[in-house]
C-alpha positions as CSV (number, residue, x, y, z in Angstrom):
1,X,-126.6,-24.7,345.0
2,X,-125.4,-23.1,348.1
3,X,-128.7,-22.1,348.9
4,X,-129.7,-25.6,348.3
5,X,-127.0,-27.2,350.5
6,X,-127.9,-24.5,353.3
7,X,-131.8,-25.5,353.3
8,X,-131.1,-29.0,353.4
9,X,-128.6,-28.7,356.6
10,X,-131.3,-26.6,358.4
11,X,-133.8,-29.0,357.2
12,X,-131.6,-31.7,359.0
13,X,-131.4,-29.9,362.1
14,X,-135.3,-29.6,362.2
15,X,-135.7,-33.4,361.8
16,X,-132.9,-34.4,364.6
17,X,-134.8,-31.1,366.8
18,X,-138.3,-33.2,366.2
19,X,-136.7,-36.5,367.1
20,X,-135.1,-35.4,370.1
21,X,-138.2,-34.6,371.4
22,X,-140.3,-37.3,370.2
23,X,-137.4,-39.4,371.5
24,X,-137.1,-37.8,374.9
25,X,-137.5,-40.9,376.8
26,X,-135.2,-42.9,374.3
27,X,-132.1,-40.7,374.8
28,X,-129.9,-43.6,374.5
29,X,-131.3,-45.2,371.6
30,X,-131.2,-41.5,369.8
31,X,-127.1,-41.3,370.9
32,X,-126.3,-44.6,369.3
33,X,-128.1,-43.5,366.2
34,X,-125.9,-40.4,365.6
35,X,-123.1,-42.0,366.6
36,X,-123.5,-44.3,364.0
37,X,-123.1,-41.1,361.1
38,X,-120.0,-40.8,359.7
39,X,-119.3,-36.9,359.1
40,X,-117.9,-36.1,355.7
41,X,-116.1,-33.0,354.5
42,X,-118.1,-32.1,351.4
43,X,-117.1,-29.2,349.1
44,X,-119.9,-28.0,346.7
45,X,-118.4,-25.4,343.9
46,X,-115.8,-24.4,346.1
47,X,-118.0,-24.1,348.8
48,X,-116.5,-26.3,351.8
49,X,-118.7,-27.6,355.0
50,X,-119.2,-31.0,357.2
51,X,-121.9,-33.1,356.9
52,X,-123.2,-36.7,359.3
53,X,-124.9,-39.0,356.7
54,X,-125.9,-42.5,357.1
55,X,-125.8,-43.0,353.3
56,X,-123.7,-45.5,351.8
57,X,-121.9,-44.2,348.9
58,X,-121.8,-41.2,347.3
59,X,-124.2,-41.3,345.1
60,X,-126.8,-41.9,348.1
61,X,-125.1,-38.5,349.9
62,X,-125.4,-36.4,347.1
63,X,-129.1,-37.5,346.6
64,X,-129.3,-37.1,350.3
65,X,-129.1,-33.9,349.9
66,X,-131.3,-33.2,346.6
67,X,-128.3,-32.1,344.1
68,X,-129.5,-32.5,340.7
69,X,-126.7,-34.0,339.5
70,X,-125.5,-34.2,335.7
71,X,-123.3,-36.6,333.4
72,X,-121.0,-33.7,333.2
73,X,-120.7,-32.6,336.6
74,X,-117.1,-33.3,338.5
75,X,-117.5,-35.4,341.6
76,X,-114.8,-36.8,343.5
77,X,-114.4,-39.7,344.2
78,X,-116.7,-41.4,341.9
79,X,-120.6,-41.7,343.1
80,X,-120.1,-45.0,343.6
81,X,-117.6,-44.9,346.0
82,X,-118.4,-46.1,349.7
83,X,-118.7,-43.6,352.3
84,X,-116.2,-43.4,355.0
85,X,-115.8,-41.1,358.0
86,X,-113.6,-38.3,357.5
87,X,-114.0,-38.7,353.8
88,X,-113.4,-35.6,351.7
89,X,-116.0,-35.2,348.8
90,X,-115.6,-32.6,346.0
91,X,-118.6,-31.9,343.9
92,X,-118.4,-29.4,340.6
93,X,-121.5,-28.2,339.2
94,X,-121.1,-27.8,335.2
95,X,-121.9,-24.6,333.1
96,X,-124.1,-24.4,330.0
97,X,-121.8,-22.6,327.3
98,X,-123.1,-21.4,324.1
99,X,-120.8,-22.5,321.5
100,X,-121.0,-21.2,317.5
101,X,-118.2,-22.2,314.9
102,X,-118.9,-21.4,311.3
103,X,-121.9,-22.4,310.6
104,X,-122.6,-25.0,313.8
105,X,-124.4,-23.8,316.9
106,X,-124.9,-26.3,320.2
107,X,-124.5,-26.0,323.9
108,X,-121.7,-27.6,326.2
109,X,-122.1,-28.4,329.6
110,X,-118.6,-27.7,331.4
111,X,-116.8,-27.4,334.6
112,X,-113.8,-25.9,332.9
113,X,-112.6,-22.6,334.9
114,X,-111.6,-20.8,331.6
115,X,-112.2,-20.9,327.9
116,X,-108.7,-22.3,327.4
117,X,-109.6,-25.3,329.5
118,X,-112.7,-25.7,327.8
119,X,-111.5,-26.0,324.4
120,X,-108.8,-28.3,325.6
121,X,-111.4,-30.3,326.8
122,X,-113.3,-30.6,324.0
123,X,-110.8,-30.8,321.6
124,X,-111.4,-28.5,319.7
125,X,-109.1,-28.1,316.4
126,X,-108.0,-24.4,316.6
127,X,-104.8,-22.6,315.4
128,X,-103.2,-19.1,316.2
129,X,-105.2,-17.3,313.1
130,X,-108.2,-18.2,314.1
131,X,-110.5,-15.6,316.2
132,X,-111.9,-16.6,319.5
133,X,-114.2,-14.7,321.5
134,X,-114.4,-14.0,324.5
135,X,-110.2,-14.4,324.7
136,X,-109.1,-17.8,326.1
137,X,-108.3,-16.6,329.2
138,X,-111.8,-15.4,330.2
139,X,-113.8,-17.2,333.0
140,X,-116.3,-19.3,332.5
141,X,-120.0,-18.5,333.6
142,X,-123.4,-19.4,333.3
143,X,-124.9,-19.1,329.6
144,X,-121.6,-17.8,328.4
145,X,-121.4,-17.3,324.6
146,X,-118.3,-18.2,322.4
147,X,-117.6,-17.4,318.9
148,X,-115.2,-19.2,317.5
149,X,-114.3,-18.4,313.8
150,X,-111.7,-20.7,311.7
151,X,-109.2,-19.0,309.4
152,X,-108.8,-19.5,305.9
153,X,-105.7,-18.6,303.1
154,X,-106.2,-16.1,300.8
155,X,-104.3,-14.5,297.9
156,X,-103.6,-10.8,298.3
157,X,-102.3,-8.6,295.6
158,X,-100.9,-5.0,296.7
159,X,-99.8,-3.3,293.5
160,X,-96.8,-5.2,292.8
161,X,-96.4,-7.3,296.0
162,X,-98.4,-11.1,295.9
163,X,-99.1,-13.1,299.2
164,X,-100.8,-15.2,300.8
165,X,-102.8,-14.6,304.0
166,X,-104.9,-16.1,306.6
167,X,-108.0,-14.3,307.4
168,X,-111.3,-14.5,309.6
169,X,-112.9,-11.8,307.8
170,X,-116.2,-11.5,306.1
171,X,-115.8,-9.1,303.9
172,X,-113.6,-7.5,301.5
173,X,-113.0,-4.2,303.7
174,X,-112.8,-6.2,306.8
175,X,-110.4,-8.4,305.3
176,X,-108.2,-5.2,304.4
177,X,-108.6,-3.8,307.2
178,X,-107.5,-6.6,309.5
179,X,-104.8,-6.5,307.1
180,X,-103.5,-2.9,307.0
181,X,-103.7,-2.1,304.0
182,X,-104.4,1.6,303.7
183,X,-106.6,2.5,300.4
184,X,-106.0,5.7,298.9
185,X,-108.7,7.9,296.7
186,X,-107.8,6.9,293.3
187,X,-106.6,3.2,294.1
188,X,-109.3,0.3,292.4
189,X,-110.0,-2.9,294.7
190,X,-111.4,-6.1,293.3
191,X,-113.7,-7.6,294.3
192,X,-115.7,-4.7,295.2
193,X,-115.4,-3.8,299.4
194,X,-119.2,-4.9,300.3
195,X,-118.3,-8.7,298.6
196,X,-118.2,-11.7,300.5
197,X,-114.9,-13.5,301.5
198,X,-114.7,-16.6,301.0
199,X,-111.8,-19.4,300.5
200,X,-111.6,-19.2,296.7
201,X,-110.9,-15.0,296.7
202,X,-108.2,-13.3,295.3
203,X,-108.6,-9.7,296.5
204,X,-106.2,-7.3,293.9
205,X,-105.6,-3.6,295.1
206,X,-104.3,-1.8,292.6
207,X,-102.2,1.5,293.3
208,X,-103.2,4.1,291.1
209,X,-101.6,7.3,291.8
210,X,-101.6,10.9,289.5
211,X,-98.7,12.9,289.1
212,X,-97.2,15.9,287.5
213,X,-94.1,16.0,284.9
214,X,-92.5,18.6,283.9
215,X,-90.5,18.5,280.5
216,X,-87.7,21.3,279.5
217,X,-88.0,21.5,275.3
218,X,-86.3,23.7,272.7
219,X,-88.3,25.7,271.1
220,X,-86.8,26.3,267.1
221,X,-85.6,30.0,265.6
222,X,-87.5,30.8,262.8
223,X,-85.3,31.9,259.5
224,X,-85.5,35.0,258.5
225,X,-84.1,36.2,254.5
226,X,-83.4,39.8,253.5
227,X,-82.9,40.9,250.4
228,X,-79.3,42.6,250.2
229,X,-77.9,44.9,247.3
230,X,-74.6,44.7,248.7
231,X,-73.8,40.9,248.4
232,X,-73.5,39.3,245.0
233,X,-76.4,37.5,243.4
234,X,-76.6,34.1,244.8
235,X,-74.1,34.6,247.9
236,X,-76.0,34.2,251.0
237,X,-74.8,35.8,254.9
238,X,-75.5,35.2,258.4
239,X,-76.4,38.3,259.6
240,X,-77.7,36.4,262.8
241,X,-77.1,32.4,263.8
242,X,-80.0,32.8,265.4
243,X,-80.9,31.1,269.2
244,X,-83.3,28.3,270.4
245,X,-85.7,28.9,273.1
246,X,-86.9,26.8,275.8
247,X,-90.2,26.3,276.9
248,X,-91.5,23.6,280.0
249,X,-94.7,21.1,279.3
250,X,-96.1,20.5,282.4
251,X,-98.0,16.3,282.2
252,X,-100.4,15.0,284.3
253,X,-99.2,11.2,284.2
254,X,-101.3,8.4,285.9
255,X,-99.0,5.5,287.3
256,X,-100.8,2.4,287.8
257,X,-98.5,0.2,290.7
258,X,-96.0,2.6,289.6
259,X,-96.2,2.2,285.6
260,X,-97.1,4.9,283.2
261,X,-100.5,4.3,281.7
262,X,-101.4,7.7,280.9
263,X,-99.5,11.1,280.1
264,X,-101.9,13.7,279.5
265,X,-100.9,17.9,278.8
266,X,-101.9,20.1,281.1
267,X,-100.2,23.4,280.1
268,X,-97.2,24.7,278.1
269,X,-94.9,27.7,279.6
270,X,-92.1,29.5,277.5
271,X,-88.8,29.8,280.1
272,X,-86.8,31.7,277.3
273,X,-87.5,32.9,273.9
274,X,-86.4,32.0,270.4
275,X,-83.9,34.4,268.4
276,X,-84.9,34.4,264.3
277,X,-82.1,33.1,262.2
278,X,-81.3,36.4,259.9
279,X,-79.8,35.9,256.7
280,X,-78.7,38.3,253.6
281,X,-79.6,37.1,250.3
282,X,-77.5,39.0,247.7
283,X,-79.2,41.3,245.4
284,X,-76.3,42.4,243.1
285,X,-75.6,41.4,239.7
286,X,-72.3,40.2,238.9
287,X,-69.9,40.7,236.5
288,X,-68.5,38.5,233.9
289,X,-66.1,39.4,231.4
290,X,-65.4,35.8,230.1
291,X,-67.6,33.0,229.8
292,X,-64.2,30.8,230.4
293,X,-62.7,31.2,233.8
294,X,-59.0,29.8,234.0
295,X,-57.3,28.2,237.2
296,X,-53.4,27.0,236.3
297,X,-54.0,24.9,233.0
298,X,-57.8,24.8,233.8
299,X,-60.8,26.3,232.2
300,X,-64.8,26.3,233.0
301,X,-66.3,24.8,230.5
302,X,-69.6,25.3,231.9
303,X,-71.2,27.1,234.5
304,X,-74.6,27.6,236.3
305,X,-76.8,28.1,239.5
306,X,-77.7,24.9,241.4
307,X,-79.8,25.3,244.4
308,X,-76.7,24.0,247.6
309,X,-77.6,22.6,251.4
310,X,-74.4,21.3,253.5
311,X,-73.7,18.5,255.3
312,X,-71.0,16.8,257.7
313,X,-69.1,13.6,258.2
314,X,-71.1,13.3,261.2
315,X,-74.7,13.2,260.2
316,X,-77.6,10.8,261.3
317,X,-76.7,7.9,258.7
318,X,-73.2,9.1,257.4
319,X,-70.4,6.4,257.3
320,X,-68.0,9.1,256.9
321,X,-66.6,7.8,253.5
322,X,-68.0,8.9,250.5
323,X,-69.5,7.3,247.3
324,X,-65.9,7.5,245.7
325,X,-64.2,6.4,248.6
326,X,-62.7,9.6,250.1
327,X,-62.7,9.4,254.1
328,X,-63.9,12.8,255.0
329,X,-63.1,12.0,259.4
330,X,-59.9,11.4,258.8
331,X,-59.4,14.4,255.9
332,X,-61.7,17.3,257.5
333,X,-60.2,19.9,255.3
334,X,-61.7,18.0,252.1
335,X,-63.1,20.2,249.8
336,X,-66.1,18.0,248.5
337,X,-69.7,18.5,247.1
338,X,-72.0,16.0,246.4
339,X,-74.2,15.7,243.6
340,X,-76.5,13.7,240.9
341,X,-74.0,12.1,239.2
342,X,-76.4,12.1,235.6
343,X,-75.6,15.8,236.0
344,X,-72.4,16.0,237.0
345,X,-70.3,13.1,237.1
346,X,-68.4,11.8,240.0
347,X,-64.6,12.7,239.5
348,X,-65.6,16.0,238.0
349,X,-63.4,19.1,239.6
350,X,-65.8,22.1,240.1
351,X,-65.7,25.7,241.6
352,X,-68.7,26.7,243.7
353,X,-69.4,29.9,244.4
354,X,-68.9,30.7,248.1
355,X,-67.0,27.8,248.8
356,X,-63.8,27.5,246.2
357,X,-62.4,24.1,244.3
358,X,-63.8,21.1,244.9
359,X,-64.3,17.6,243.8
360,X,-67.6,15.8,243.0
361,X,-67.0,13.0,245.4
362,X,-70.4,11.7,246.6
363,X,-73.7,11.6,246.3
364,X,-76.9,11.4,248.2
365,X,-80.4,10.2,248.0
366,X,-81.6,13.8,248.2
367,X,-79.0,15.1,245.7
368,X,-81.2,15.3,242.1
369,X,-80.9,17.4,239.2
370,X,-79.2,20.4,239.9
371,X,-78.6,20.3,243.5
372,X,-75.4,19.9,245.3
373,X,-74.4,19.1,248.8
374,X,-70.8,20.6,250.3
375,X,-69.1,19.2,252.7
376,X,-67.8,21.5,255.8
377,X,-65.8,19.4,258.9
378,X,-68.2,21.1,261.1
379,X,-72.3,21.7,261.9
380,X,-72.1,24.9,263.0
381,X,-69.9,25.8,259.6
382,X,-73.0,23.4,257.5
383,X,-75.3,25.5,259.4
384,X,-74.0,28.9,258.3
385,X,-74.2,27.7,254.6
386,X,-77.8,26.9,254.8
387,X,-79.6,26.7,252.0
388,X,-79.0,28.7,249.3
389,X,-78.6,29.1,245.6
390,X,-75.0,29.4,244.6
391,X,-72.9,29.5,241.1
392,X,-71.1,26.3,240.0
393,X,-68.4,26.3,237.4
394,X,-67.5,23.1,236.1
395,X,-63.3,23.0,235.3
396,X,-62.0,20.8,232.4
């Protein structure tokens, strides 16, 4: 346009060169005709010089000087203003910008100085999610392109944590991306990263993470019996408690957003080794010289070998009080045995073998035919019985 201004000034001075000498005898009539111009300041894109027209209004100037104007150009004042000597006259040539949003593409003629303007301008609905580029401070110039892309909500799910969030994006691993989110190996993503955004998704990471446990267990003494000549027939000793061992089982457990979904065994290590339970079983044949034992006033009227376990007030299940109502927490030193009361019934005073006097003061669902159950205040005392096979003498 400069260019176009500068020709048409030298052009002008061409014409008035030719005139002045075609004109040479009429050098009055030539002064009164420029002194009938009025000279104009006219500024063209910024670009300020002074111009002698004869034309009438703007509109004549400006075709005066062969601007092609347009609709949108800025001219000041309006083209139909009157011209005036001394007159200021702005002129503003507009742009062609190439404008695409979402799916629409179109060109827009502006004189805006920056994108901000233009938008403002054409007002344009946008909102601070939405991505604009160039940035809205950028110049305008010739054939500029601008992208402008609207932002939509979302639901995003991050293991446990649900949100929602505006986005641009046009695909899933954009849209994470832009948001953050760090994926790691074994975490699951739906939909899959290549799919399509669009305003009805509902992207779900899911954290899933693989870990190792390690358990501490006991591992249990075995029991060990040994015949022993020593030790009456049916009378049994701990030659050795015996100890438990320990032993670590080493998981792998997959946690899904943190939750256990999977507990797998990798490996099993002994930390300490078990010690065998040792018990004497007595070999040696006793003596009886009497098949009636006496105590005080009373006598066995029958006696025989019952297979024996022990127990305590304190077992899983026990109430503490037995079927006869004795209350074995509060009277520890209790001598009591239970038994199947179709063999021996409840009441009945007996003396067992390895254990002295006793009542038969409960019973128990494991207690049938000729087995008994004796009661010690303590485990480890129960578990020094064991199980063995003792005498019982039943006292009249």
């Amino acid at each position: 346009m400069k260019k176009l201004f500068s020709e048409k000034v030298i052009k002008n001075k061409i014409v008035l060169s030719a005139t002045s000498l075609i004109v040479l005898g009429s050098g009055i009539a030539y002064g009164t005709y420029e002194l009938t111009k009025d000279s104009v300041s006219l500024t063209i894109n910024g670009k300020e010089e002074i111009v002698r027209t004869h034309a009438n209004t703007v509109h004549g100037l400006l075709k005066e000087i062969e601007l092609d104007i347009r609709k949108e150009d800025e001219i000041a004042p309006a083209t139909n203003k009157k011209i005036e000597d001394n007159m200021k006259i702005t002129y503003k040539a507009a742009k062609p910008i190439k404008v695409a949003m979402g799916d629409e593409r179109r060109t827009i003629w502006t004189t805006a100085d920056t994108v901000k303007e233009l938008i403002q301008q054409e007002n344009i609905d946008i909102s601070e999610h939405d991505r604009i580029e160039p940035a809205l401070d950028t110049v305008i110039k010739k054939d500029l392109s601008l992208t402008i892309d609207k932002a939509f909500q979302i639901t995003l799910n991050v293991g446990e944590e649900k949100q929602q969030v505006w986005t641009t994006s046009t695909t899933v691993a954009d849209f994470l991306k832009n948001q953050d989110v760090q994926l790691n190996k074994l975490d699951e993503v739906e939909p899959a990263l290549t799919e399509e955004i669009t305003t009805k998704s509902k992207v779900i990471v899911t954290r899933i993470e693989k870990v190792t446990d390690v358990v501490e267990e006991p591992i249990a003494f075995n029991v060990v019996e040994k015949n022993d000549d020593d030790i009456e027939k049916g009378v049994q000793k701990v030659i050795n408690s015996g100890k438990e061992g320990k032993q670590e089982k080493h998981y792998e457990v997959t946690l899904e957003n943190g939750k256990e979904i999977d507990r797998k065994l990798i490996k099993t290590e002994t930390v300490q080794k078990s010690e065998d339970r040792v018990v004497a079983l007595g070999t040696k044949a006793v003596q009886s010289s009497s098949a009636t034992v006496s105590r005080g006033n009373e006598s066995v009227s029958k006696e025989y070998y019952v297979n024996s376990t022990a127990y305590t007030a304190s077992c899983n299940g026990c109430s503490g009080t037995t079927a006869t109502g004795i209350n074995l927490r509060a009277n520890p030193d209790a001598k009591v045995i239970a038994v199947d009361p179709s063999v021996i019934p409840l009441g009945t005073k007996v003396y067992v073998e390895g254990y002295g006097y006793a009542v038969a003061g409960d019973t128990g669902s494991a207690i049938k035919g000729n087995k008994i159950d004796v009661f010690f205040p303590s485990k480890s005392a129960a578990y020094r019985w064991g199980s063995k096979k003792v005498k019982i003498k039943i006292l009249e």
